[in-house]
Each structure stands twice: as structure tokens, then as C-alpha cells.
VMD Tcl script that draws the C-alpha trace (Angstrom):
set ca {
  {6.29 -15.82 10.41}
  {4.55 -14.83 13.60}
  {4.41 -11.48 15.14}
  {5.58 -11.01 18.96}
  {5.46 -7.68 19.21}
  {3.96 -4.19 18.12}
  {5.58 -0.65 17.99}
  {5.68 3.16 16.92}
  {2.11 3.61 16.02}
  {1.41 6.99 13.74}
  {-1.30 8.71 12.47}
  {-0.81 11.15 9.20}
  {-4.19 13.28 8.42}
  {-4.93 13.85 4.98}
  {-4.86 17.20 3.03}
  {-6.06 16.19 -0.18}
  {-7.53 12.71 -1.82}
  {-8.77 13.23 -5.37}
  {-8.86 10.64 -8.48}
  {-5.54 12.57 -9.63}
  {-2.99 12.32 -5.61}
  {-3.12 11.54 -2.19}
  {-1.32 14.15 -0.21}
  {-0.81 13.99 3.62}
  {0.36 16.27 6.50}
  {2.60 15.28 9.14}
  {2.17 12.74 11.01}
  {2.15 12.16 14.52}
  {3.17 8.99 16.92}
  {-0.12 8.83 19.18}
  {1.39 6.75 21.71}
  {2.98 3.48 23.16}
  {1.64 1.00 21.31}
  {-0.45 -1.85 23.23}
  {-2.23 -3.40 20.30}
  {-3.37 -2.94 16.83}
  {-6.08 -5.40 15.22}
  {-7.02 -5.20 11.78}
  {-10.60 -6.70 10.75}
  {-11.24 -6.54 6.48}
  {-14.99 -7.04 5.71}
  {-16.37 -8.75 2.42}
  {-19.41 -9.20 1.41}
  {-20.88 -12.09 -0.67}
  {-23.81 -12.44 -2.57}
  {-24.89 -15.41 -4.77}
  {-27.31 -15.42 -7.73}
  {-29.62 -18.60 -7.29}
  {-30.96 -20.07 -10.83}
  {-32.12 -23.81 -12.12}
  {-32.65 -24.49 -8.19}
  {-29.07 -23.95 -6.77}
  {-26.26 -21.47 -7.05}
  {-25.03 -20.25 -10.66}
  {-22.72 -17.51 -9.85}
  {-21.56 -15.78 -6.70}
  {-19.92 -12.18 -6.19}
  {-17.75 -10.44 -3.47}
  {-16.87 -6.86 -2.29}
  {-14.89 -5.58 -0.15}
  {-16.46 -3.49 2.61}
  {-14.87 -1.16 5.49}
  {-12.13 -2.66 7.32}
  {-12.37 -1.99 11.03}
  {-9.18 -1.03 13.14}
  {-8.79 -1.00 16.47}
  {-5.74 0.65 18.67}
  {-5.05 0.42 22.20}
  {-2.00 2.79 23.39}
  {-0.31 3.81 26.95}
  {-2.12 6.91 26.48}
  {-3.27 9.96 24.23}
  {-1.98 13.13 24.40}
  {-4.11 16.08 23.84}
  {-1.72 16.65 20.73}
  {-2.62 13.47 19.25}
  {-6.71 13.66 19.90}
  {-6.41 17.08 18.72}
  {-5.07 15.67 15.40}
  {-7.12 12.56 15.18}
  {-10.18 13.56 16.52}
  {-10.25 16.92 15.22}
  {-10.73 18.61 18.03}
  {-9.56 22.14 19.46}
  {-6.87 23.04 22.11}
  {-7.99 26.26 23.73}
  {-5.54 29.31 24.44}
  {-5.20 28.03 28.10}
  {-3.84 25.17 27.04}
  {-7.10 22.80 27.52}
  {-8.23 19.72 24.94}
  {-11.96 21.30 24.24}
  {-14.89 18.65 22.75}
  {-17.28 20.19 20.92}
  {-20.00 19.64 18.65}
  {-17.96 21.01 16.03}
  {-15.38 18.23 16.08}
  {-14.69 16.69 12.46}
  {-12.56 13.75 12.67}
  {-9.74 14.00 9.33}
  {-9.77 10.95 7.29}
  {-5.40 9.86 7.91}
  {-3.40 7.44 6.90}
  {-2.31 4.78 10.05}
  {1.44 3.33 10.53}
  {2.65 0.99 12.54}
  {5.64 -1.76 12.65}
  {5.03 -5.31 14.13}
  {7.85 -7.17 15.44}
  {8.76 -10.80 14.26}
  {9.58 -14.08 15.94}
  {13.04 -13.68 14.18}
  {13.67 -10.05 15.49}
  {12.89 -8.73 12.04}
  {9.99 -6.33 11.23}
  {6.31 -6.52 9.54}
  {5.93 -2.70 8.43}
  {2.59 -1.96 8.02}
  {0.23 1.44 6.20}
  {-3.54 1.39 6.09}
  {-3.92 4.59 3.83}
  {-7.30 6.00 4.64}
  {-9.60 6.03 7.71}
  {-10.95 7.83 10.20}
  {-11.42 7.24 14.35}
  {-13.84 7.68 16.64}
  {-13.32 9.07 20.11}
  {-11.99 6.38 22.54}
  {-13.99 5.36 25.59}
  {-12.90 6.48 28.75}
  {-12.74 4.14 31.98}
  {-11.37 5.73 35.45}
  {-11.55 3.24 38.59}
  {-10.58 4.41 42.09}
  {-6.55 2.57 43.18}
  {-7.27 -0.91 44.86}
  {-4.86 -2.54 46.83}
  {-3.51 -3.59 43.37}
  {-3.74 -0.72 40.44}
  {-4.81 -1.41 37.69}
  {-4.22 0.47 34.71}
  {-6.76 2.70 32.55}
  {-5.68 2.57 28.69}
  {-7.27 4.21 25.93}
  {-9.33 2.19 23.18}
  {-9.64 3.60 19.73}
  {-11.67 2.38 16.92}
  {-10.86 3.41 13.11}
  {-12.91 2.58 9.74}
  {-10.28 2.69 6.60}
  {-11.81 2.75 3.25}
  {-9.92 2.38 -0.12}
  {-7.90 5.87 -1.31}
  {-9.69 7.92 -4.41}
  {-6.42 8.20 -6.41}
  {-5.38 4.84 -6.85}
  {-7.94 2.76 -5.35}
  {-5.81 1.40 -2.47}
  {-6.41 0.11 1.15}
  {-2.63 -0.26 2.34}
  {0.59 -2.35 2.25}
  {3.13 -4.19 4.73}
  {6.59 -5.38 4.14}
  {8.71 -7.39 5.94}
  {12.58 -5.45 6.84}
  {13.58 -9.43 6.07}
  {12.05 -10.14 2.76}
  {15.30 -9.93 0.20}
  {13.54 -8.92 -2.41}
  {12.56 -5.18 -1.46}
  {15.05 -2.74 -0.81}
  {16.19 -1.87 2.44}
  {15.59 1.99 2.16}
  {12.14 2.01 1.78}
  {12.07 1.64 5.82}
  {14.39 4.37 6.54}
  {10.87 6.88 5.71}
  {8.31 4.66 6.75}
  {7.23 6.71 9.81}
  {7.92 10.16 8.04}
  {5.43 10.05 5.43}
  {2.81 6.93 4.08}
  {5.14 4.70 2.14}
  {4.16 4.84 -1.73}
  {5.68 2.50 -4.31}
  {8.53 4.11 -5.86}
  {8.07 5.13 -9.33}
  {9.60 3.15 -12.19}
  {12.68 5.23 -13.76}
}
mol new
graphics top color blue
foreach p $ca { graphics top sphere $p radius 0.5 }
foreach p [lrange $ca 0 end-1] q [lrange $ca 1 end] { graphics top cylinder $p $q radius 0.2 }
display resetview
């Protein structure tokens, strides 16, 4: 079903990402959400013998995300961007600014009222553009822009997951956390 709507966008940075767990730190809502697009990338290749195309291969490359919000706190740039809020209070960019790889949550309302839950489990942004334009006689609004590149997890090989809060078969609950930590399948008893 179609999407009409998009809300509570969060970012979670991650602490650790070995072959063995995935751990993350709290996350953080990093604004109003305006719009999320997802892009995947593949890559093909095809091996040419006895004049024409014997076999052909495919990989999948980085998949590009972009978020516009109301705005960005100097909370949230601090935690996505990696950068540094001074003791007066002041967002500082430096040099020294190292972006965390994070996990990326959002939910995206349905035609039906129901919700398309959806994790992208590890990427990293890049500092958003920023546009300022003196008032006309009619404003117009200055939003920031933010581009991510999410790349599979080490420890189990995984881009992401969505759900829909309407699909019968999955249980109800596994909503009720969705924006406290990265959803992760529940472990067989």
C-alpha cells in the first residue's frame, strides 16, 4: 500500500560493530521529519563468451539516504556529525569532526492510517548544506538537507528491515521499542 506520510525520524550512533554484535548508544530524534528517500545501488557485470553473454553477476553497493527535517538542533549535529559543543554552549566545526557510523529510524504512514516501520542499520552523514535568503514579501522557509551512505552491518551482514503495524503476521510488540533501540529479530526460544 502507498505511503502518505513520514514521521519520528532517529538516529542511534554505534559503539561497537564486530563479526561477533552490533551494539548502539542512544538514540536521538533529529527533527520533524520532511522527507526520507532511500536509493539501493547494484552493480552488474556480465562475462561475454562464444560472441554474446554467458553469465552475468550482481552486488550490492552503498545505498544512499537522504533526510530533509524542520531543523537540526546542535544536539543532534553534535551526535551525527560528530562534532563538539563548546563550554559556552556553542556547536564548534572543526577539522577534527568524525562522523559515527548509526543506525537510522523512521516510521512512514499508510494510505490506510497504518504504519511502514522502517531501520537502515549502518551509515554515516555528511554535513547538510546550508541556504539563508533575506524575508520577501512571502517567506519562504530554509530546511536542512542531509545525505547518509548505509553499508551492510559486520555481525550479521545486514542492511535493515521495515514492517508494516498492519501485517497480521508479526507481533504487535515489536513496535512498542522501535524508536528506543534498532529493532533486532527476536531470538528463537
Amino acid at each position: 500500500m502507498a505511503t502518505i506520510g513520514l514521521r519520528d525520524i532517529y538516529f542511534f550512533p554505534i559503539l561497537t560493530d564486530t563479526e561477533e554484535e552490533t551494539t548502539y548508544d542512544t538514540g536521538i530524534r533529529i527533527g520533524k521529519a520532511m522527507q526520507a528517500n532511500v536509493q539501493p545501488s547494484f552493480n552488474s557485470a556480465e562475462l561475454r563468451a562464444e560472441d554474446g553473454v554467458a553469465a552475468t553477476a550482481d552486488a550490492r553497493g552503498v545505498t544512499t539516504v537522504t533526510v530533509q527535517t524542520d531543523d537540526l538542533s546542535k544536539k543532534s549535529q553534535s551526535v551525527m556529525f560528530g562534532k563538539k559543543i563548546n563550554s559556552d554552549g556553542v556547536l564548534v566545526d572543526s577539522e577534527d569532526d568524525r562522523p559515527p557510523y548509526g543506525a537510522l529510524a523512521f516510521r512512514s504512514e499508510k494510505a490506510n492510517g497504518a504504519y511502514r516501520y522502517v531501520v537502515l542499520y549502518k551509515g554515516k552523514f555528511t554535513l547538510p548544506e546550508s541556504n539563508y535568503e533575506t524575508k520577501q514579501e512571502t517567506p519562504a522557509f530554509q530546511t536542512p538537507t542531509t545525505t547518509g551512505r548505509f553499508i551492510r552491518r559486520e555481525s550479521d551482514r545486514l542492511y535493515g528491515n521495515d514492517a508494516d503495524d498492519d501485517d497480521s503476521e508479526i507481533d504487535k510488540s515489536i513496535f512498542d521499542n522501535w524508536f528506543d533501540t534498532p529493532y533486532e529479530e527476536t531470538p528463537e526460544a
